[in-house]
N, CA and C atoms as a LAMMPS dump frame, in Angstrom:
ITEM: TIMESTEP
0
ITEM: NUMBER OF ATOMS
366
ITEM: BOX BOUNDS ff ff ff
-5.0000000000000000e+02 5.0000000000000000e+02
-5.0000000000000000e+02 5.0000000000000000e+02
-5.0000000000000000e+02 5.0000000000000000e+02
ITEM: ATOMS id mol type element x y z
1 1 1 N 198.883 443.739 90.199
2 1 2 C 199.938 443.211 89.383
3 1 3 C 199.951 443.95 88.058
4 2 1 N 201.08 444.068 87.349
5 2 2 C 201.298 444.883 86.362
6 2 3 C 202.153 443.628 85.27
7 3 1 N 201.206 443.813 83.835
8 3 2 C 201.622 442.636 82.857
9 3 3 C 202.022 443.644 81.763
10 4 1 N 203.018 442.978 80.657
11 4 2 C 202.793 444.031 79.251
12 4 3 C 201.609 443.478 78.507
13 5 1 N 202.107 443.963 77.926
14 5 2 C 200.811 443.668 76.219
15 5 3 C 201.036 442.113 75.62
16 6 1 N 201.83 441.05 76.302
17 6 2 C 202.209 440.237 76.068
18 6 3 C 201.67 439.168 77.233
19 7 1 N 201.245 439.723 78.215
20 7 2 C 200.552 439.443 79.385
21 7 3 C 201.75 438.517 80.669
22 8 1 N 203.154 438.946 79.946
23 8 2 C 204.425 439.033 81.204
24 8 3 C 204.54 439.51 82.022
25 9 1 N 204.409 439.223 83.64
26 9 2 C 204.784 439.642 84.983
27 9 3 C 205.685 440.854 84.637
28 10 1 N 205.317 442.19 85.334
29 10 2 C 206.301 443.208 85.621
30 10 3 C 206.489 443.036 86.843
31 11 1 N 205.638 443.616 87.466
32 11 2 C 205.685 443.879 89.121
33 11 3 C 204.544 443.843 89.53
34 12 1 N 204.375 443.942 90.963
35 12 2 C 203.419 443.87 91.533
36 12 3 C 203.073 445.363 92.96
37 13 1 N 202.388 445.925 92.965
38 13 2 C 201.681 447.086 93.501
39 13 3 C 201.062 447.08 95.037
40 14 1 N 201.885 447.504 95.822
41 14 2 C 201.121 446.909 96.992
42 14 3 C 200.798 448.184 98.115
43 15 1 N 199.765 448.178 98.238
44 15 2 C 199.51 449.694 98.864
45 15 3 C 199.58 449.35 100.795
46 16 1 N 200.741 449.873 100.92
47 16 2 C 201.005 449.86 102.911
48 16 3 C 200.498 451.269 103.651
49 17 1 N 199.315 451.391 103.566
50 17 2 C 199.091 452.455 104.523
51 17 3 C 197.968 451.803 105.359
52 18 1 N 198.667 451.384 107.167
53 18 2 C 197.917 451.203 107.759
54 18 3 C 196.757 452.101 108.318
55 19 1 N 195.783 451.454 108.304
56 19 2 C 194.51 451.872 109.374
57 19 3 C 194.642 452.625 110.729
58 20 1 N 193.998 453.632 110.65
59 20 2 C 193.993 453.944 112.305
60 20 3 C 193.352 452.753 113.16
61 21 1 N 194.259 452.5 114.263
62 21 2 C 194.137 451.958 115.699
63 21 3 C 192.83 451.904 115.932
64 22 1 N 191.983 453.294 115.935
65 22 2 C 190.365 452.73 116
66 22 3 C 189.439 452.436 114.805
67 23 1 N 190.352 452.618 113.844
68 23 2 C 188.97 451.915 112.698
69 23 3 C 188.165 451.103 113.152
70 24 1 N 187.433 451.019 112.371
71 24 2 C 186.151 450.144 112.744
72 24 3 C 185.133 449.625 111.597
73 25 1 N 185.359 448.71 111.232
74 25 2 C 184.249 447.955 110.384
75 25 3 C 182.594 448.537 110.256
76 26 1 N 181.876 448.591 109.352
77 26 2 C 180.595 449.002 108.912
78 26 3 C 179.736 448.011 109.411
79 27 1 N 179.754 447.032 109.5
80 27 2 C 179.528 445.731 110.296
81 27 3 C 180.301 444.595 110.131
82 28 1 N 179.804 444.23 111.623
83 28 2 C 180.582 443.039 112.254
84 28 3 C 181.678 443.848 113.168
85 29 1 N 182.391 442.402 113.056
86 29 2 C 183.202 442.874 113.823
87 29 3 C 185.001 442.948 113.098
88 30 1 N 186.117 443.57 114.111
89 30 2 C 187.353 444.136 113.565
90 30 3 C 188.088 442.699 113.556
91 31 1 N 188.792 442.017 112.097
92 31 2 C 189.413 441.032 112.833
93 31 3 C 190.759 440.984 113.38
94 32 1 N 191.45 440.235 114.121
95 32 2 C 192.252 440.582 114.773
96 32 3 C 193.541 440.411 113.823
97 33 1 N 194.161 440.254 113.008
98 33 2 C 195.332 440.615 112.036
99 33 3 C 194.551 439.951 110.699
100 34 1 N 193.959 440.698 109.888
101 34 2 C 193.012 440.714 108.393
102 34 3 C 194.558 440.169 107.357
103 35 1 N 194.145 439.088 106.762
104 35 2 C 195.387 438.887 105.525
105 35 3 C 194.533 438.377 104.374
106 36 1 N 195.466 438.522 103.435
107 36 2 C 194.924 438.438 102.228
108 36 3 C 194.285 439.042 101.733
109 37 1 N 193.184 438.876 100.761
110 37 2 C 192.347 440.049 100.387
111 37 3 C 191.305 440.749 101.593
112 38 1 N 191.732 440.502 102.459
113 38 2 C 191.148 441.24 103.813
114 38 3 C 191.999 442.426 104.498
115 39 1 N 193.001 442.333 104.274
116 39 2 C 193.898 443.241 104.478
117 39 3 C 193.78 444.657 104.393
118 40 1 N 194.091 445.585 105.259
119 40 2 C 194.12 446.861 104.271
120 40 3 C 194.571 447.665 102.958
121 41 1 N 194.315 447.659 102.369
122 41 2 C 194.883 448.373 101.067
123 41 3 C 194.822 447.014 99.945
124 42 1 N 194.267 445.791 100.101
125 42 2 C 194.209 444.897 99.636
126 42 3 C 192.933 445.677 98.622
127 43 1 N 192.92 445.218 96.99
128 43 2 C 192.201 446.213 96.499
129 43 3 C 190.838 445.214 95.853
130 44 1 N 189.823 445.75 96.344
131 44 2 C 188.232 445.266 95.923
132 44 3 C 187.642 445.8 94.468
133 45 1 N 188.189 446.871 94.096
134 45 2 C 187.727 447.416 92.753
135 45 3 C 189.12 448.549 92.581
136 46 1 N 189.144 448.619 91.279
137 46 2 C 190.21 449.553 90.721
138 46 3 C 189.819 450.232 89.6
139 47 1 N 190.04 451.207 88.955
140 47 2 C 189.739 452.31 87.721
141 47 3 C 190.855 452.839 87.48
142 48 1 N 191.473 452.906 86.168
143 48 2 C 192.298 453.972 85.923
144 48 3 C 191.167 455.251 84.854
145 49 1 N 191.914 456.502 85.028
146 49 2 C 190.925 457.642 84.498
147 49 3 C 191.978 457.688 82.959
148 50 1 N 190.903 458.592 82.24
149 50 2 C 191.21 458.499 81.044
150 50 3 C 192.6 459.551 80.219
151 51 1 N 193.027 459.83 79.6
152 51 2 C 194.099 460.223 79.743
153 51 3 C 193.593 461.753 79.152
154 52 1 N 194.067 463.074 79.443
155 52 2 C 195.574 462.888 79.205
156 52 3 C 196.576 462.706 80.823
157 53 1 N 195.684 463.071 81.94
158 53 2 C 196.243 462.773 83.105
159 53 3 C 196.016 461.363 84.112
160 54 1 N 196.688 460.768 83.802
161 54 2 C 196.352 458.957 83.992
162 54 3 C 196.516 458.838 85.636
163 55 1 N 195.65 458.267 86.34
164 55 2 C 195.843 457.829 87.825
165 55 3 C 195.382 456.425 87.86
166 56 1 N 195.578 455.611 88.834
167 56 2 C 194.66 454.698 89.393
168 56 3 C 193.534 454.793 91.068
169 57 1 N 192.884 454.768 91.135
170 57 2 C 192.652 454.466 91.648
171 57 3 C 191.758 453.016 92.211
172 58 1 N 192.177 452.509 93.613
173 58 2 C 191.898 451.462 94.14
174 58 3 C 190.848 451.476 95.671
175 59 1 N 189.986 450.562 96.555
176 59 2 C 189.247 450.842 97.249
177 59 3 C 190.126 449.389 98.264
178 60 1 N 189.545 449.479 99.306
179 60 2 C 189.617 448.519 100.291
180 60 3 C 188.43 448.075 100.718
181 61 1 N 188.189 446.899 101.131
182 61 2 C 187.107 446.801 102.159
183 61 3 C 186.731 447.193 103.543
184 62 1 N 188.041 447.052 103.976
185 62 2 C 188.094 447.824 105.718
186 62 3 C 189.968 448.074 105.191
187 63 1 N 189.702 449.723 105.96
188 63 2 C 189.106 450.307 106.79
189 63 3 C 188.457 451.25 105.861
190 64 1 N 187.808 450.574 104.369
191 64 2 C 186.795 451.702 103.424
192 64 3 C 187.515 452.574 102.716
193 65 1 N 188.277 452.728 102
194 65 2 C 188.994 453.917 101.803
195 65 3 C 189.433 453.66 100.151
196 66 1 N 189.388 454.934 99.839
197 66 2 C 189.999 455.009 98.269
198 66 3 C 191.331 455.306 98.745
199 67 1 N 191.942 454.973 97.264
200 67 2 C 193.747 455.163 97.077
201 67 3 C 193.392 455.939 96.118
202 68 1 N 194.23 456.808 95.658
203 68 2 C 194.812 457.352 94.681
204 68 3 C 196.238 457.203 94.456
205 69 1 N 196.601 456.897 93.343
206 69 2 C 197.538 456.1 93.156
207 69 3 C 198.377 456.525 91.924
208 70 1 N 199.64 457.077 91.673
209 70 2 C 200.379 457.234 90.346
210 70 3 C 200.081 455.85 89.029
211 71 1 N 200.456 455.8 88.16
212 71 2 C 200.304 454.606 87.405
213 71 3 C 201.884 453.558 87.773
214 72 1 N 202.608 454.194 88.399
215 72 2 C 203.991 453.113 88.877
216 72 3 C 203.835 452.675 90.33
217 73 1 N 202.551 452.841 90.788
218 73 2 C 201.954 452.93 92.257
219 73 3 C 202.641 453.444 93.339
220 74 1 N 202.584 454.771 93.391
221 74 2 C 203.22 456.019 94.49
222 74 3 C 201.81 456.171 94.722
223 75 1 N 201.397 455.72 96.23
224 75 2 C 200.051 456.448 96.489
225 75 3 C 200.224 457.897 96.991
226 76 1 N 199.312 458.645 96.049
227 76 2 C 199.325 460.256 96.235
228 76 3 C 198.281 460.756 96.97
229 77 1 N 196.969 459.725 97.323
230 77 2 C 196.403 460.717 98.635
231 77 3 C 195.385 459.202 98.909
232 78 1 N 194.285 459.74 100.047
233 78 2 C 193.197 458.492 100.379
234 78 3 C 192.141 459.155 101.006
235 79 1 N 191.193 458.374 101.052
236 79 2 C 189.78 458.992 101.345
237 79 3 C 189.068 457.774 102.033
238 80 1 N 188.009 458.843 102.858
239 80 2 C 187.312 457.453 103.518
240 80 3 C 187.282 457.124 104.641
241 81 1 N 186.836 456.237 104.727
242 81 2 C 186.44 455.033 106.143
243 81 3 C 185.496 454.835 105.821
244 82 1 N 185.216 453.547 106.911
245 82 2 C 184.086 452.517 106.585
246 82 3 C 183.384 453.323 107.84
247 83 1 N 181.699 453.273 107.169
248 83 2 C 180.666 453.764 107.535
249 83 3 C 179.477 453.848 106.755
250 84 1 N 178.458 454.692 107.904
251 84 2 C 177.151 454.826 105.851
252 84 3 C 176.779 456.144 106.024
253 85 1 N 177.735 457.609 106.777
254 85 2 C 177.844 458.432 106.578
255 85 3 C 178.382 458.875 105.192
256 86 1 N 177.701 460.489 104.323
257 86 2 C 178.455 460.726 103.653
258 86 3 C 180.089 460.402 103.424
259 87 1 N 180.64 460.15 102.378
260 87 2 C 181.923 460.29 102.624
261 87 3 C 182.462 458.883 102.929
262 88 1 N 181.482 458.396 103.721
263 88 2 C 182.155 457.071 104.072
264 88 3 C 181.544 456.118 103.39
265 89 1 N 182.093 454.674 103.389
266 89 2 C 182.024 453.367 102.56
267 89 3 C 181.529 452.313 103.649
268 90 1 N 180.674 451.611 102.734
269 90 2 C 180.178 450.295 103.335
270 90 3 C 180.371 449.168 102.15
271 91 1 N 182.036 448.782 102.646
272 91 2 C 182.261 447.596 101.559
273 91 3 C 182.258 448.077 100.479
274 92 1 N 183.157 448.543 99.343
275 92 2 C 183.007 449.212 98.076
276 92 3 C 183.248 447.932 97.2
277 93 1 N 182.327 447.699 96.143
278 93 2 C 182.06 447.089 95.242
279 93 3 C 183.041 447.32 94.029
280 94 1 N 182.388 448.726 93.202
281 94 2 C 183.184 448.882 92.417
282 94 3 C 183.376 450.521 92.407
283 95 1 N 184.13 450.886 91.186
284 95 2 C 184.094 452.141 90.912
285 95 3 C 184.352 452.996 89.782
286 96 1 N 183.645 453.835 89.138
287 96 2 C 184.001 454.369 88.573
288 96 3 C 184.536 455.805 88.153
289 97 1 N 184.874 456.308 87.256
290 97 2 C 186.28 457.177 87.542
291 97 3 C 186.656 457.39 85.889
292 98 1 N 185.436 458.681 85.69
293 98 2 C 185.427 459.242 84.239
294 98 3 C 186.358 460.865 83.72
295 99 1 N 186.994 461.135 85.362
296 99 2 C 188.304 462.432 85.331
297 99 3 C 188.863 461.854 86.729
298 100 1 N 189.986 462.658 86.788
299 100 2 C 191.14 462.597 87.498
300 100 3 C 190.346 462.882 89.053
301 101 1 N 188.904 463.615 88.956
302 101 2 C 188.261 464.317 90.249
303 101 3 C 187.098 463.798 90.043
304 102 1 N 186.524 462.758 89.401
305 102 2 C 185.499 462.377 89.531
306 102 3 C 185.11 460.714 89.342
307 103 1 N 184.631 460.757 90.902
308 103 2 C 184.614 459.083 91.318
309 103 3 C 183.015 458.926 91.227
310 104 1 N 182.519 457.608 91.18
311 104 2 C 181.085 456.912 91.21
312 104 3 C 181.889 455.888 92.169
313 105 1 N 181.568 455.744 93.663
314 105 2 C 181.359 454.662 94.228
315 105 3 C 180.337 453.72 94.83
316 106 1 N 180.412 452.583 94.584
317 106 2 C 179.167 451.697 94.634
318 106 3 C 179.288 450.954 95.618
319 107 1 N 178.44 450.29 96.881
320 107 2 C 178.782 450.32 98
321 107 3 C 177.805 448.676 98.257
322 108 1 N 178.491 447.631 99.116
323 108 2 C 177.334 446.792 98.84
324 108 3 C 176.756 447.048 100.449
325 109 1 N 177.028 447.029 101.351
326 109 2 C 176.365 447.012 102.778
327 109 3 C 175.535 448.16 102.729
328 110 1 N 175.924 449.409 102.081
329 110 2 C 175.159 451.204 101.738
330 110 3 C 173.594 450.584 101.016
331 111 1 N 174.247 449.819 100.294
332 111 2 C 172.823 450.06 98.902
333 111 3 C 173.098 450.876 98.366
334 112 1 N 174.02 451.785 97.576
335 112 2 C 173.939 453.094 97.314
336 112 3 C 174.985 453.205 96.363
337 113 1 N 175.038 454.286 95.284
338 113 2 C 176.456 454.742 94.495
339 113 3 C 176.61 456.25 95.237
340 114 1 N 177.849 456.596 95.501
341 114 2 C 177.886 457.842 95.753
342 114 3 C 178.837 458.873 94.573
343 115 1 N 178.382 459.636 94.207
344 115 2 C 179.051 460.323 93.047
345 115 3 C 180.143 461.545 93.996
346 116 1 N 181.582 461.594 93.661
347 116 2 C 182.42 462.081 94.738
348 116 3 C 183.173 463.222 93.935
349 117 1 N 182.736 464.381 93.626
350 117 2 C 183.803 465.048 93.007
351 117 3 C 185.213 466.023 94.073
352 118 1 N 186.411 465.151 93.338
353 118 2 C 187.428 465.368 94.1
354 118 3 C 187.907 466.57 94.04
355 119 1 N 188.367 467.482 95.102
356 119 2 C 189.762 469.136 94.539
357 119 3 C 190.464 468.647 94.115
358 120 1 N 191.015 469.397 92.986
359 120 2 C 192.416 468.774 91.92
360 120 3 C 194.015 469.352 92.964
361 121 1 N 194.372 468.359 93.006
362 121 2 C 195.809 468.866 94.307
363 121 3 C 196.353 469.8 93.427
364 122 1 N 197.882 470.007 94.094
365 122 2 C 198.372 471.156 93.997
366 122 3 C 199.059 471.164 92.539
């Protein structure tokens, strides 16, 4: 959700990029239609980076994945899956996100932070 400085409703941000068909949960099991903050793209931790080039980014719980995200929320790319391979997420906690290419993700099923430096797109 997006407030002013006055803490008034603008809009609200909703990230629709479904999961591949075989995702698969880090544990347990897949549930059969996830709503609410279970959802995909439903967001568990968020960071915006510092300026002068401003992004957001946001995490999911399943199917694990970072957003990258414009600040009017155009998602511009994603990363991830749930796993405890490099690269991949087990339940992301939080995150942090001190440049436009550089993530700290913190993982609660991992035990682990993984430090992620991103290629700057085109």
């Amino acid at each position: 959700q997006v407030f002013d400085g006055n803490g008034k409703f603008l809009r609200q941000i909703t990230i629709d990029v479904p999961p591949d068909p075989d995702a698969r949960p880090a544990i347990g099991n897949k549930a059969a239609q996830p709503a609410g903050s279970r959802a995909p793209g439903s967001p568990w931790a968020i960071c915006i980076t510092p300026p002068p080039h401003q992004v957001l980014y946001s995490s999911d719980a399943f199917p694990g994945r970072i957003y990258k995200l414009s600040l009017d929320g155009h998602v511009l790319g994603m990363l991830g899956k749930s796993g405890k391979q490099l690269g991949q997420f087990g339940w992301i906690h939080e995150i942090a996100c001190p440049s436009e290419n550089e993530l700290y993700v913190a993982e609660i099923l991992n035990w682990r932070v993984q430090k992620l430096i991103l290629e700057p797109g085109p």
